[in-house]
VEXLUM-427452 format. One record per residue (C-alpha): residue in one letter; chain; x, y, z. Coordinates in pm, 1 decimal. Example, Ala and Ser with C-alpha at 12.3 -4.5 7.8 and 13.67 -1.06 7.14 Angstrom:
BEGIN
ATOM  drenro  vexse         X         Y         Z
ATOM       A      A    1230.0    -450.0     780.0
ATOM       S      A    1367.0    -106.0     714.0
This chain:
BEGIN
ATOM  drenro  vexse         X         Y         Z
ATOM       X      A       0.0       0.0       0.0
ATOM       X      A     173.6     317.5    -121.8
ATOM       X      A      34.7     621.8     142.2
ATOM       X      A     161.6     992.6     213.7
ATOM       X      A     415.8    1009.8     412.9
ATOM       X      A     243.6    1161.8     751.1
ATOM       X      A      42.2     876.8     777.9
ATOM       X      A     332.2     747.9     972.4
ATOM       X      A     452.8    1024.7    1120.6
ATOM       X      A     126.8    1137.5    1285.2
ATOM       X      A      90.1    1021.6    1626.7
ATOM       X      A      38.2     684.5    1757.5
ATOM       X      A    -176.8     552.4    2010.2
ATOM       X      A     -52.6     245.3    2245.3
ATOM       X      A    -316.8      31.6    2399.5
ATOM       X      A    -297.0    -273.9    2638.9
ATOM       X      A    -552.6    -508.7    2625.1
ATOM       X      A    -576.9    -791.7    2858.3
ATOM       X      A    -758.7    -993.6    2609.2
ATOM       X      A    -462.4    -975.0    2330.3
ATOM       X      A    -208.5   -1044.1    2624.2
ATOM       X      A    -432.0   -1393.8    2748.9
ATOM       X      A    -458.5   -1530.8    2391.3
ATOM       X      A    -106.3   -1440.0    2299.6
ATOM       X      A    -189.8   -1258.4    2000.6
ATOM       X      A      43.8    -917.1    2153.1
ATOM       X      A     293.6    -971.4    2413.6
ATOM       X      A     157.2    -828.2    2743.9
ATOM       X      A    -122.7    -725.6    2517.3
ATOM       X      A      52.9    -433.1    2397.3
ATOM       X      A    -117.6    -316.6    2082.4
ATOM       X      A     -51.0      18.1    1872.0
ATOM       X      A    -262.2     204.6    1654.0
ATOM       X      A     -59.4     413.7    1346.7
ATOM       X      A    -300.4     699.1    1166.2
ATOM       X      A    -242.3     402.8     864.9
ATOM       X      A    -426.1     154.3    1045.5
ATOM       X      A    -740.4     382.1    1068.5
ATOM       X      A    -721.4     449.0     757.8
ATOM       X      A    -746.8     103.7     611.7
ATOM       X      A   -1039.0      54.1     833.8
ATOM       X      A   -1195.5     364.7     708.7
ATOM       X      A   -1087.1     274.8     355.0
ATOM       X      A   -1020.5     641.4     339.3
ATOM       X      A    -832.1     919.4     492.5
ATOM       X      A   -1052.9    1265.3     581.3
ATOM       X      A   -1094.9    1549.1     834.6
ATOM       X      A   -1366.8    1307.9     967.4
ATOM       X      A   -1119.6    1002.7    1041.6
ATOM       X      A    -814.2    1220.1    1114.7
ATOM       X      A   -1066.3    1351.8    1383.9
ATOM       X      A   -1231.8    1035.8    1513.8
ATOM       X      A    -862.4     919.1    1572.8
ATOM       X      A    -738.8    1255.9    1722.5
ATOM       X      A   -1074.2    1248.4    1966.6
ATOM       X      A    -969.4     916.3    2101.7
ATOM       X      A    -583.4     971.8    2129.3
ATOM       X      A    -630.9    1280.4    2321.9
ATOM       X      A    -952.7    1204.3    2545.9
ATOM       X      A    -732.8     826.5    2649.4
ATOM       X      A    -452.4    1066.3    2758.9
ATOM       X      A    -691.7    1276.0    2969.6
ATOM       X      A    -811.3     953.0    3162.7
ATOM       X      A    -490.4     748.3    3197.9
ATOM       X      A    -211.7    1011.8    3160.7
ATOM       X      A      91.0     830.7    3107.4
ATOM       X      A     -65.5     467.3    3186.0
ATOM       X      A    -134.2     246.5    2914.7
ATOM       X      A    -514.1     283.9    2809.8
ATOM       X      A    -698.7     -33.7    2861.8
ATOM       X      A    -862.7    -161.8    2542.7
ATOM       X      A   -1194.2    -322.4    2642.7
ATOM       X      A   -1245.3    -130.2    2978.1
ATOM       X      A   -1337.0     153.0    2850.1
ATOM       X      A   -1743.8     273.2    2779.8
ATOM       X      A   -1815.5     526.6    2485.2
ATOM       X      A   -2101.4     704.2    2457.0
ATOM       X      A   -2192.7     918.9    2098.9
ATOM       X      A   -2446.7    1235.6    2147.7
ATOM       X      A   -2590.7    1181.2    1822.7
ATOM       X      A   -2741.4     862.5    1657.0
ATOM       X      A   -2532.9     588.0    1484.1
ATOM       X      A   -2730.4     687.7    1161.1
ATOM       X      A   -2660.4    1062.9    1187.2
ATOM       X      A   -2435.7    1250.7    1003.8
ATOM       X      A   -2051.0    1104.7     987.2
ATOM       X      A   -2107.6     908.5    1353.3
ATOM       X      A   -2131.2     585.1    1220.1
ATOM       X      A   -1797.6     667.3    1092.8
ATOM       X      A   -1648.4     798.3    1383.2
ATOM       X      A   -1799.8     534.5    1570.8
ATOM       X      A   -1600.9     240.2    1391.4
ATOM       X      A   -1267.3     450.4    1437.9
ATOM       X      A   -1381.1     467.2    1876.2
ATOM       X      A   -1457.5      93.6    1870.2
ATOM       X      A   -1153.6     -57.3    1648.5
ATOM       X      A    -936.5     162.4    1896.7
ATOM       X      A   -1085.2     104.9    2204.8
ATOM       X      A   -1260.1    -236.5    2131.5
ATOM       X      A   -1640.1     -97.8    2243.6
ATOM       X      A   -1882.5    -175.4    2093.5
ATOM       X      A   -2296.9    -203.1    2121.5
ATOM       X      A   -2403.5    -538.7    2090.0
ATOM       X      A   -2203.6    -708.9    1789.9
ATOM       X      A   -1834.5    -713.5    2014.5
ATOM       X      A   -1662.6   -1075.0    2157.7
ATOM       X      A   -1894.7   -1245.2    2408.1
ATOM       X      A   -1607.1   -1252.4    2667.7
ATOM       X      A   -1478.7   -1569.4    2850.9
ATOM       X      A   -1583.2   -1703.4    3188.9
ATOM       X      A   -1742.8   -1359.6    3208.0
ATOM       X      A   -1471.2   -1156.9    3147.4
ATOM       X      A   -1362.5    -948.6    2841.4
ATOM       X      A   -1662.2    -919.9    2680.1
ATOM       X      A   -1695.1    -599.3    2479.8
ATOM       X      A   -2058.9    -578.4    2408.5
ATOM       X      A   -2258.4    -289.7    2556.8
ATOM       X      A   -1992.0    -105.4    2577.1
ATOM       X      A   -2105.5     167.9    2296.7
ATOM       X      A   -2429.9     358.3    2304.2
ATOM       X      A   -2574.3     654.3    2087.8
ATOM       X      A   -2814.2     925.1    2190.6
ATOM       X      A   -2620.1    1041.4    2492.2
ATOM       X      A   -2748.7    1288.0    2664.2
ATOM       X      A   -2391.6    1473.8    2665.7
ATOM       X      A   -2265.9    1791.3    2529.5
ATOM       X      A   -1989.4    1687.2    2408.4
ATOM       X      A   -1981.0    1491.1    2062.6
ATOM       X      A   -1838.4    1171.3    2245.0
ATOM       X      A   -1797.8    1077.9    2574.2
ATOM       X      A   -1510.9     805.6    2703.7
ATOM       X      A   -1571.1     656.6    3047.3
ATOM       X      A   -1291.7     375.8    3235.3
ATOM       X      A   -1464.3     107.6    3378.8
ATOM       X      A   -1230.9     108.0    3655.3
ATOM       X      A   -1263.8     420.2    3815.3
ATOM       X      A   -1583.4     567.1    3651.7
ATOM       X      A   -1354.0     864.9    3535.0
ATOM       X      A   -1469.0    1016.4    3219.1
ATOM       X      A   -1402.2    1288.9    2960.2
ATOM       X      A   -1614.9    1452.6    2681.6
ATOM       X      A   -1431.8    1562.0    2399.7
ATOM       X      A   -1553.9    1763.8    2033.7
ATOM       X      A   -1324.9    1799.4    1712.8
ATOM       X      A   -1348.9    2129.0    1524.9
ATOM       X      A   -1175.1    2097.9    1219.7
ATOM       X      A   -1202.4    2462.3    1147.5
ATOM       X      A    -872.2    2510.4    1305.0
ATOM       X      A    -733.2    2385.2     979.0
ATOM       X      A    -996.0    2589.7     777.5
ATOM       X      A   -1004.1    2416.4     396.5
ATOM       X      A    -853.8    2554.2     109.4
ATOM       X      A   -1126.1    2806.1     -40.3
ATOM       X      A   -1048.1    2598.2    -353.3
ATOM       X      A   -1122.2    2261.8    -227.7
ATOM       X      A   -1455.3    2183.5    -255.2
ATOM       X      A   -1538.6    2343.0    -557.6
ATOM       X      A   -1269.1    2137.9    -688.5
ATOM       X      A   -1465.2    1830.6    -558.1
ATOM       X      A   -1809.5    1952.0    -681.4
ATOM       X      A   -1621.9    1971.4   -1031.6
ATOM       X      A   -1487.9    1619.2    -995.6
ATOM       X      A   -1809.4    1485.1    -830.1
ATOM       X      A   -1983.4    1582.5   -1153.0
ATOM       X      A   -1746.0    1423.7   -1427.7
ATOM       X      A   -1620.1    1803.5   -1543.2
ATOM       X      A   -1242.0    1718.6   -1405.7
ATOM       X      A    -976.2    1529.6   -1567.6
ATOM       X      A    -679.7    1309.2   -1426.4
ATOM       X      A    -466.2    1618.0   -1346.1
ATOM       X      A    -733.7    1830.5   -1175.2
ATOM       X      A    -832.8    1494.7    -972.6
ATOM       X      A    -466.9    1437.1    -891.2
ATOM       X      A    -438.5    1791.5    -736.9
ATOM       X      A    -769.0    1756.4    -561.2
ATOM       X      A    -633.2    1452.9    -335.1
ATOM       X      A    -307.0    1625.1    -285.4
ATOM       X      A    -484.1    1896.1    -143.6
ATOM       X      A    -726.4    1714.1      62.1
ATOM       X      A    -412.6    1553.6     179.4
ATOM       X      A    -247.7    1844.1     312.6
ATOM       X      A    -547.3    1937.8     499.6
ATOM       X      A    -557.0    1632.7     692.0
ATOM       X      A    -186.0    1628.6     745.3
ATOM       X      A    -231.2    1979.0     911.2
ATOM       X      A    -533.2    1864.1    1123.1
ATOM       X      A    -279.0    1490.0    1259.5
ATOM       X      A     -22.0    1757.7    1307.6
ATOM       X      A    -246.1    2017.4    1528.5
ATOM       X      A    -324.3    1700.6    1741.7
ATOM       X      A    -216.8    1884.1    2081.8
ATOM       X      A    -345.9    2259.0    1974.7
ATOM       X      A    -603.0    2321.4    2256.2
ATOM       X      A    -818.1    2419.2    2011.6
ATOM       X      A    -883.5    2098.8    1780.6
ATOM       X      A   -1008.2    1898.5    2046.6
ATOM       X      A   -1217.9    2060.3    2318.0
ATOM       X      A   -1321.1    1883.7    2635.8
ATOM       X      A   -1557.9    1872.5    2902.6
ATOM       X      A   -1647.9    1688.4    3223.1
């Protein structure tokens, strides 16, 4: 898979999941998450993904500073429905990371582990997501505003061009460049106080 360069270079998030560690699939469970991995789950790269990813990397370092987040102990709760707007989308990029999910997760073993009910929608929060330990009922809400990398004023007329057949190769080859950038301006802003916003 050829990918820009910053996919890699954005930060990573390091998880430990006690599952992973008992089945041997990670040793001591330790699992990291590269921008590239979302990515390939999102089967596309966007101010929406860079900011489902940046949402979860920065709310996890609110709750566990500099411990090692626990993947599966961890509740999320979305404000919106899963149908509305881009939270569906956001909501696969919380659950691959943090291993919630509603009711479609692993059933656990001997009663532990499982990962079911772990993700709900319709929260009555006022933040966009909330993240909640299961340990220590400490939680964070956190919103992602984009506008701190505004978008070129060129960009989406660009895609409105594309989006109706009037581009060709080379105007579609500068459009994802572009696009691009922006995104690799939002993954580099991930600790501006500004991009993501939190509340308790």
């Amino acid at each position: 898979m050829t990918y820009p360069a910053f996919f890699d270079q954005a930060p990573k998030i390091v998880m430990q999941d006690p599952l992973s560690a008992l089945l041997g699939a990670a040793t001591n469970g330790i699992i990291e998450y590269a921008y590239g991995d979302i990515v390939k789950l999102a089967g596309h790269s966007c101010p929406t993904v860079a900011g489902a990813y940046l949402m979860t990397r920065n709310a996890l370092k609110k709750l566990y500073g500099d411990a090692l987040p626990q993947r599966g102990g961890i509740k999320v709760e979305f404000r919106d429905s899963a149908l509305s707007g881009v939270t569906g989308v956001i909501a696969n990029v919380v659950g691959f990371i943090t291993g919630a999910t509603a009711d479609t997760g692993f059933k656990g073993l001997g009663g532990q582990y499982d990962r079911r009910n772990l993700m709900f929608f319709d929260a009555p929060i006022a933040g966009e997501i909330r993240f909640q330990r299961l340990d220590t009922a400490a939680s964070v809400e956190v919103a992602f505003h984009a506008n701190v990398v505004p978008a070129p004023a060129t960009l989406m007329p660009a895609l409105h061009n594309i989006l109706s057949g009037q581009a060709d190769q080379s105007q579609k080859d500068s459009f994802g460049q572009a696009w691009q950038e922006r995104v690799r301006q939002i993954l580099e802003q991930a600790d501006h106080p500004g991009i993501v916003t939190y509340s308790s």
